[in-house]
C-alpha positions in Angstrom: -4.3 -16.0 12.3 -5.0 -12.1 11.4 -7.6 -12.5 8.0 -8.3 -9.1 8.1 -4.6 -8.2 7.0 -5.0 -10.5 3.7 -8.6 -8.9 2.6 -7.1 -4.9 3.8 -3.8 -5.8 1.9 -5.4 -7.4 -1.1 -7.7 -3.9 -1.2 -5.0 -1.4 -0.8 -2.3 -3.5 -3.7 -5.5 -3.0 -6.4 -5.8 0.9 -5.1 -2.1 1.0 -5.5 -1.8 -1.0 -8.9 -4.2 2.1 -10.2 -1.9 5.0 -9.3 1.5 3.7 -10.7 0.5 1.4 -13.8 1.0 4.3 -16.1 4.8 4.8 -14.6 5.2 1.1 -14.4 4.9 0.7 -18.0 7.6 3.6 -18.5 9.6 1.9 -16.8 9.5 -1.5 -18.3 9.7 -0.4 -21.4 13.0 1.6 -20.7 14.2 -1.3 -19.0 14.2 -3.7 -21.5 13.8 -1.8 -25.2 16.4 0.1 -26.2 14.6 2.4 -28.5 13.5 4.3 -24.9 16.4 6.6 -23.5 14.8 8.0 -20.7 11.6 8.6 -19.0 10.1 11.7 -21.2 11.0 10.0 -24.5 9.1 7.1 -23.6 6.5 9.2 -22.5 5.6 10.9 -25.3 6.4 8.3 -28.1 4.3 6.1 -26.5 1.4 8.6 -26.3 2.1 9.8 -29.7 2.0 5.9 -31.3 -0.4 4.5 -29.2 -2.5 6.8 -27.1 -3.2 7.2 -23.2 -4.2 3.2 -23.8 -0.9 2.6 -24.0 -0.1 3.8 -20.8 -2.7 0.5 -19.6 -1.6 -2.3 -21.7 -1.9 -5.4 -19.7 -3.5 -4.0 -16.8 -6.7 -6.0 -15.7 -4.6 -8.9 -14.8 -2.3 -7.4 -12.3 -5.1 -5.8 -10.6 -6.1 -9.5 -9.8 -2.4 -10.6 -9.6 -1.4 -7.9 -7.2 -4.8 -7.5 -5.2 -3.4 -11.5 -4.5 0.2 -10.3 -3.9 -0.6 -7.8 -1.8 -2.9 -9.8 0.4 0.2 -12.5 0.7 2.7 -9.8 1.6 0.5 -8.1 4.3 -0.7 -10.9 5.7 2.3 -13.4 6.1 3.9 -9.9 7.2 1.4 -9.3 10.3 1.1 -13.5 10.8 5.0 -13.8 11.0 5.2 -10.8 13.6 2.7 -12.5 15.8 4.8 -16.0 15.3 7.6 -14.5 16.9 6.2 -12.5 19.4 4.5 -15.5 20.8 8.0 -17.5 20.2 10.1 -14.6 22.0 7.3 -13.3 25.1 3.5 -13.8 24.2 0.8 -11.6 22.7 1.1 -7.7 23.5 5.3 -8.2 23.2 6.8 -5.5 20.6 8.5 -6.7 18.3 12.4 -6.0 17.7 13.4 -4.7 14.6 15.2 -7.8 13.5 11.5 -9.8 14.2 10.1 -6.7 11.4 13.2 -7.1 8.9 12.4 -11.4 9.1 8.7 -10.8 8.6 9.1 -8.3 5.5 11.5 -11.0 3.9 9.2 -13.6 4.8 6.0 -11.9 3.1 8.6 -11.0 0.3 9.7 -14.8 -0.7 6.1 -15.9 -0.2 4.5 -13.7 -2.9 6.4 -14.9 -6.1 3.6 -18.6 -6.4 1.2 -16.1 -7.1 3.1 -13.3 -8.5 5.4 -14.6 -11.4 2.5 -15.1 -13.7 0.6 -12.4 -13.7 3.6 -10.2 -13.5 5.2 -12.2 -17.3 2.4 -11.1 -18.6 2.0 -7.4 -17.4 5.8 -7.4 -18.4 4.9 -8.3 -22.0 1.7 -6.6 -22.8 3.4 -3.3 -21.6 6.3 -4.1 -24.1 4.3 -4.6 -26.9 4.6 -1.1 -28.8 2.5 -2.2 -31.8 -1.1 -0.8 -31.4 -4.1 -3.3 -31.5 -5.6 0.2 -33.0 -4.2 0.6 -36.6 -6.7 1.5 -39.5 -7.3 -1.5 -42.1 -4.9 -1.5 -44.5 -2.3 -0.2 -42.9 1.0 -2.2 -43.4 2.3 -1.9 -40.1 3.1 -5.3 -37.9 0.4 -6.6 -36.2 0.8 -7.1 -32.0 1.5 -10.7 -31.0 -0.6 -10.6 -27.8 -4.3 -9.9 -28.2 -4.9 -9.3 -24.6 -3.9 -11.1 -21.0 -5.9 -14.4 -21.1 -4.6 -14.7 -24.8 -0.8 -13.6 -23.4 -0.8 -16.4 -20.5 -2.1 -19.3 -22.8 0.2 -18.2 -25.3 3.2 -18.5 -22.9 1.6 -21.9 -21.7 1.7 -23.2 -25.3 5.6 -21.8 -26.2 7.1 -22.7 -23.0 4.7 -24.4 -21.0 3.6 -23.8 -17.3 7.3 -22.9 -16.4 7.5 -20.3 -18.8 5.2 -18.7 -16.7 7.5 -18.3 -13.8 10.6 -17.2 -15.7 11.9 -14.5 -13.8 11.0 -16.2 -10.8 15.0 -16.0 -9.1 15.6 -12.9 -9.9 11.7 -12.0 -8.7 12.8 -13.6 -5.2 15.6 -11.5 -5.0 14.4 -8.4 -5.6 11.0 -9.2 -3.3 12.5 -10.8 -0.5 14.8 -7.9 0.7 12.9 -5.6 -0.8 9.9 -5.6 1.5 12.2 -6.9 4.3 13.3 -3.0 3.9 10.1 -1.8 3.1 8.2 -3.1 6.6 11.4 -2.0 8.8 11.2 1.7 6.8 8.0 1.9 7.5 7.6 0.6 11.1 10.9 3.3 11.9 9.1 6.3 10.2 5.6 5.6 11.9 7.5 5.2 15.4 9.4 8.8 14.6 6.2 10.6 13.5 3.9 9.3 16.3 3.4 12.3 18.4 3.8 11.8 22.4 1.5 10.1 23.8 -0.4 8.5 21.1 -0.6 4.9 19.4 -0.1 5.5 15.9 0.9 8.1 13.7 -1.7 10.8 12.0 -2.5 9.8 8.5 -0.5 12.6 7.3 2.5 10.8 9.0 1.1 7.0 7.5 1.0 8.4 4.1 4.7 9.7 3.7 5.9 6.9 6.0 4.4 4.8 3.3 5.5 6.7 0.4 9.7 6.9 1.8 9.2 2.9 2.3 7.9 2.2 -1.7 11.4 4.5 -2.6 13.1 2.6 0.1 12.6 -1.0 -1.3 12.7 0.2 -4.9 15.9 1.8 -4.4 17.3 -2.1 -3.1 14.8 -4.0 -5.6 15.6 -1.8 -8.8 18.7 -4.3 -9.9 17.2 -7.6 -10.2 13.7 -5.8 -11.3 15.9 -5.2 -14.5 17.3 -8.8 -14.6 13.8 -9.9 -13.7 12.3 -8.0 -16.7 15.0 -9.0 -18.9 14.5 -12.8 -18.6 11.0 -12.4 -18.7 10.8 -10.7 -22.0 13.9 -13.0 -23.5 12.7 -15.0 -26.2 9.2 -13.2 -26.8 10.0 -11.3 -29.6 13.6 -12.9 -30.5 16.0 -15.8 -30.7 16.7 -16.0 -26.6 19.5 -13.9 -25.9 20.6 -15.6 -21.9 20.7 -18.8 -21.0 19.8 -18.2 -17.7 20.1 -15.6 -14.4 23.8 -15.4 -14.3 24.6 -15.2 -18.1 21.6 -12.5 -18.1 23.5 -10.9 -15.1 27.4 -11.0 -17.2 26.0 -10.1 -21.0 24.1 -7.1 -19.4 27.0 -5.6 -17.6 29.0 -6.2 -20.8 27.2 -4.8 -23.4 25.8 -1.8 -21.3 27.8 -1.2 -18.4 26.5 -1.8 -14.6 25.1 1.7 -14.5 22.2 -0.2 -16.3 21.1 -2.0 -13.2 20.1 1.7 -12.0 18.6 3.3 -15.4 15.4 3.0 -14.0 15.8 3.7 -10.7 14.3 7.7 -10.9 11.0 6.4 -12.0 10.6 3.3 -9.2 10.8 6.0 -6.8 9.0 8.6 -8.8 6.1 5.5 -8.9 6.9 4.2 -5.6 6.2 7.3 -3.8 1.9 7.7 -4.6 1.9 4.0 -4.8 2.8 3.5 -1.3 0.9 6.2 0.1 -2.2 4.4 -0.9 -1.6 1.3 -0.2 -0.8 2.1 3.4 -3.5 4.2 4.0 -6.3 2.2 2.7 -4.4 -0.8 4.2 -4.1 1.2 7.3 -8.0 2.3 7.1 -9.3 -1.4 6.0 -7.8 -3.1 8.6 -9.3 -0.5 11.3 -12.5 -1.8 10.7 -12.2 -5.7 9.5 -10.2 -6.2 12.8 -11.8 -7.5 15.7 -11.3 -6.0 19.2 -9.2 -8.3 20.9 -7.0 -8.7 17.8 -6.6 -5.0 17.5 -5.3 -4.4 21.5 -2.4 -6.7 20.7 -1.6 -4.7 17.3 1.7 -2.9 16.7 2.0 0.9 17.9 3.9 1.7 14.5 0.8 -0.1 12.4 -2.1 2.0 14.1 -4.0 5.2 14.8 -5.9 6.8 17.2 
């Protein structure tokens, strides 16, 4: 068992969460409020109406939820890898592709216990326009969530535990092949910018490995990470609109036309980019030092530096 990949991976997902929250909450809102058209617009109304706070709503708890995520992903990733080296040719055996792809979808599927939660909550604090900072007296409509904690025991209380993991199918899909894509883009572009005779890849070559990966997996994850949001948010503010993943799935397409499932596909990548640099090189620059010696000498060529 490789611990060192949970604690470096559980680092670099908070590093990463504090790049692209501010991006991350453009996009949510643009997915699922129609009042946002496109990725200035929601820019600028939101900094004009509520501040750069705005930007932040909902933040403290993914940075928990996603140090947790991350830490999952990274380590059933590595932990899977060295299942079925072991399975297909013992320790030091590269693994194939197919091995990487299985892994990534592995780590995917095994984050959303500790993800769906969290990531409700993120979902609605970022949609909540209405500003916790109006002047007394005001008569403008007071925000329903006071912060995270009071978010997730307010879900508890209208839906009860479940409500917490609504979203969860469409959460599967989207992080299942997602990071099954991720890993494999990743573990391709460090093998093709390792110079000759060398382990690993300069950091120069980790970094935009990492960052063509995050656009890589968003560009595959961005349809059900609109369903995802949708269902999540159904209900919160509203009578419920869906009755569930494939009704959510039909009444989209309907009303607004599949190119919906793609709206915010500019800003995943635009996010996913920086994200993903960081994330792979503190992960990358972690796990240098937690791993032991004998650990490391079995370690993949495409996750390593000399």
């Amino acid at each position: 068992m490789h611990f060192a990949d949970f604690a470096a991976g559980s680092i670099g997902g908070a590093c990463g969460v504090a790049v692209g929250y501010p991006l991350d909450t453009i996009k949510v809102r643009i997915q699922t409020q129609k009042q946002f058209t496109g990725i200035w617009q929601c820019f600028m109304t939101t900094l004009s109406k509520e501040g750069v706070h705005g930007f932040f709503k909902g933040m403290f708890l993914p940075v928990t939820t996603v140090s947790m995520t991350s830490s999952v992903v990274f380590g059933t990733y590595r932990n899977c890898r060295q299942c079925l080296c072991q399975l297909r040719g013992g320790p030091g055996t590269p693994n194939t592709k197919l091995e990487i792809f299985l892994s990534g979808l592995a780590g995917g599927v095994a984050t959303v216990t500790v993800m769906s939660p969290g990531d409700i909550v993120k979902v609605r604090l970022q949609c909540q326009t209405e500003s916790m900072r109006t002047r007394k007296g005001a008569n403008l409509p007071k925000p329903k969530y006071r912060g995270p904690v009071h978010c997730l025991l307010t879900i508890v209380r209208e839906d009860g535990l479940l409500g917490l993991y609504k979203g969860a199918l469409p959460l599967i899909l989207r992080d299942g092949p997602s990071y099954a894509t991720y890993f494999l883009t990743y573990s391709v572009l460090c093998d093709w910018f390792t110079p000759a005779g060398r382990k690993g890849p300069e950091w120069t070559g980790v970094m935009l490995a990492g960052g063509l990966a995050g656009m890589a997996g968003w560009t595959l994850g961005t349809p059900m990470d609109v369903i995802k949001a949708r269902l999540q948010m159904d209900g919160a503010r509203d009578v419920k609109r869906y009755t569930g993943f494939i009704h959510c799935i039909m009444e989209t397409v309907r009303v607004e036309g599949s190119g919906v499932f793609f709206k915010s596909l500019g800003i995943n990548c635009l996010r996913a980019f920086p994200v993903n640099m960081v994330v792979f090189a503190t992960y990358e620059l972690l796990v240098g030092f937690l791993r032991t010696p004998d650990s490391d000498a079995t370690r993949p060529a495409s996750l390593g530096f000399e």
